[in-house]
C-alpha positions as CSV (number, residue, x, y, z in Angstrom):
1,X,-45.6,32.8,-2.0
2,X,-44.8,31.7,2.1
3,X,-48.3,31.7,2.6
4,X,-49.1,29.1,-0.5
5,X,-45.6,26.9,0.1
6,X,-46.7,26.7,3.9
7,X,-50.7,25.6,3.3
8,X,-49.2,23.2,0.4
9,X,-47.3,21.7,3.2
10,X,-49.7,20.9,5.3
11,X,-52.2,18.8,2.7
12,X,-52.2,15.7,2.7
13,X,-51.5,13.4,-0.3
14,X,-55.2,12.3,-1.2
15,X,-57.3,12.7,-4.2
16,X,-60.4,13.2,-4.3
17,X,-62.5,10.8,-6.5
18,X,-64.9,12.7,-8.9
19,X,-67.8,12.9,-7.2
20,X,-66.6,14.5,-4.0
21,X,-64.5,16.9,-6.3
22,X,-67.9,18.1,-8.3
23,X,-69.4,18.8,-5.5
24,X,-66.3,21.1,-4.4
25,X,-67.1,24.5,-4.6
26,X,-63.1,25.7,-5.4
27,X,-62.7,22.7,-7.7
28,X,-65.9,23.9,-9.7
29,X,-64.9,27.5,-9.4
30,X,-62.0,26.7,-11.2
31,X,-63.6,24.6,-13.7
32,X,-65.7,27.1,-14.7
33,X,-62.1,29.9,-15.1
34,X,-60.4,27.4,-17.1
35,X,-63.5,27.1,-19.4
36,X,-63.8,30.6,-19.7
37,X,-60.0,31.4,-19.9
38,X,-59.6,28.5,-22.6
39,X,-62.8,29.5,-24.9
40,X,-60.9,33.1,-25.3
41,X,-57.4,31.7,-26.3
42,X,-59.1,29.1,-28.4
43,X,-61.5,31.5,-30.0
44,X,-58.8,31.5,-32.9
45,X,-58.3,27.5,-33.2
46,X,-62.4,26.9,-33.9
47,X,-61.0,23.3,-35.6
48,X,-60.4,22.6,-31.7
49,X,-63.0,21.5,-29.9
50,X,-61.7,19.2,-27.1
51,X,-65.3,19.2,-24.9
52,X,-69.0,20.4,-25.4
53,X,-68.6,21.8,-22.1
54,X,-65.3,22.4,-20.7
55,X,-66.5,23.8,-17.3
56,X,-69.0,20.8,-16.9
57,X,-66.4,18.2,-17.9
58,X,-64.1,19.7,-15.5
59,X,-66.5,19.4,-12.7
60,X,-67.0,15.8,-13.3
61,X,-64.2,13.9,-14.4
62,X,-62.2,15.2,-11.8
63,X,-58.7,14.7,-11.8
64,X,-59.4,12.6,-14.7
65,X,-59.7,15.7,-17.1
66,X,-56.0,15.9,-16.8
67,X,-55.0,13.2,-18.9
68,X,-57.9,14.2,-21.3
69,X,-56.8,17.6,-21.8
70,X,-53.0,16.5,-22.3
71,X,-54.2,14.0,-24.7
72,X,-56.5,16.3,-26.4
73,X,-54.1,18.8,-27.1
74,X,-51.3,16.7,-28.3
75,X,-53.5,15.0,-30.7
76,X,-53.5,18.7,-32.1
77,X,-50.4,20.8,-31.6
78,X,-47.1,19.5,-31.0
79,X,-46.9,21.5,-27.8
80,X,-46.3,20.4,-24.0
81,X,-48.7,20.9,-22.0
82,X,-48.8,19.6,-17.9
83,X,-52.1,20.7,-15.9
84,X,-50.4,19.4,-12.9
85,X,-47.7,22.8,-13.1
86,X,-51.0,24.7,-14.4
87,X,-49.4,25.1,-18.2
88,X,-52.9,24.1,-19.4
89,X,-51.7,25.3,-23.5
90,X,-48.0,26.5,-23.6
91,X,-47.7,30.0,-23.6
92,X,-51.2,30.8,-24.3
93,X,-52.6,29.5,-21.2
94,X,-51.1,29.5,-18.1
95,X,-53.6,28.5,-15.2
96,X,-53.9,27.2,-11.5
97,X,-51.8,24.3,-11.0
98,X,-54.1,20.9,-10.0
99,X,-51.3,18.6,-8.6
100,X,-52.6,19.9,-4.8
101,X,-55.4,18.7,-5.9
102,X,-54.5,16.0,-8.2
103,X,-51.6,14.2,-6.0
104,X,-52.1,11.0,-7.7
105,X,-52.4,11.3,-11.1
106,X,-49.8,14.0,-10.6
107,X,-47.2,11.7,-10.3
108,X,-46.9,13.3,-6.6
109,X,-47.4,10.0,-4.5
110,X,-44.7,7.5,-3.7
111,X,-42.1,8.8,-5.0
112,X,-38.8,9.9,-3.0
113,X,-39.0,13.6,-3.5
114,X,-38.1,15.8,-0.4
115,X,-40.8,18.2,1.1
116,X,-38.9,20.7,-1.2
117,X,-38.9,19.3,-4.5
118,X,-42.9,18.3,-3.5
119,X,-43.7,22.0,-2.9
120,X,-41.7,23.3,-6.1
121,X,-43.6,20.8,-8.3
122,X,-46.6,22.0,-6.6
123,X,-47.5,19.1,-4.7
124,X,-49.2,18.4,-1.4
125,X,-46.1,18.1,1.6
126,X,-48.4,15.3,2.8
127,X,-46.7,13.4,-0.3
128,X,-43.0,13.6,1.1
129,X,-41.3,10.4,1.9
130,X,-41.1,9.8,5.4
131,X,-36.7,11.4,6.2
């Protein structure tokens, strides 16, 4: 939407280490979703168990559980998956996107991307190189 392109626009291009993200209400908020949201699709798949708790490891690692995830998956279905775009298991699950969130491991920061190509990828406008 305008609203979401505009407020994308204004972040800056920062990530939050771990700690300051589990202590983020939204961040843990959506943790706890994705947990909830992934133990329903992978209630059929019970050979996949990527984390004890999702929710908690969410919350902690940070922008860390990213890479986990990706890795976790691929080491079990040869299906892309990026977080950062919010395709968290193909078409089965389709969730928030992180890079806002996420700038760095994202793939966000220091690259020559206009403001537009930023905001379509889901990134923070802070992240634009300077015109």
């Amino acid at each position: 939407s305008e609203h979401r392109q505009a407020r994308l626009a204004e972040l800056p291009c920062v990530e939050p280490p771990p700690v300051t993200l589990s202590k983020d209400a939204l961040w843990t908020s959506w943790g706890r979703q994705f947990a909830a949201e992934a133990a329903q699709v992978l209630k059929s798949a019970p050979e996949f168990q990527p984390c004890e708790d999702c929710a908690e490891s969410f919350r902690t690692m940070g922008c860390e559980f990213i890479p986990f995830w990706v890795s976790a998956v691929r080491g079990q279905w040869p299906v892309d998956v990026d977080p950062c775009v919010g395709n968290w298991l193909g078409d089965w699950l389709q969730l928030r996107p992180l890079a806002a969130y996420c700038p760095e491991t994202c793939g966000c920061s220091g690259t020559s991307k206009s403001l537009a190509q930023l905001l379509d990828a889901n990134c923070p406008g802070g992240c634009a190189a300077p015109a």
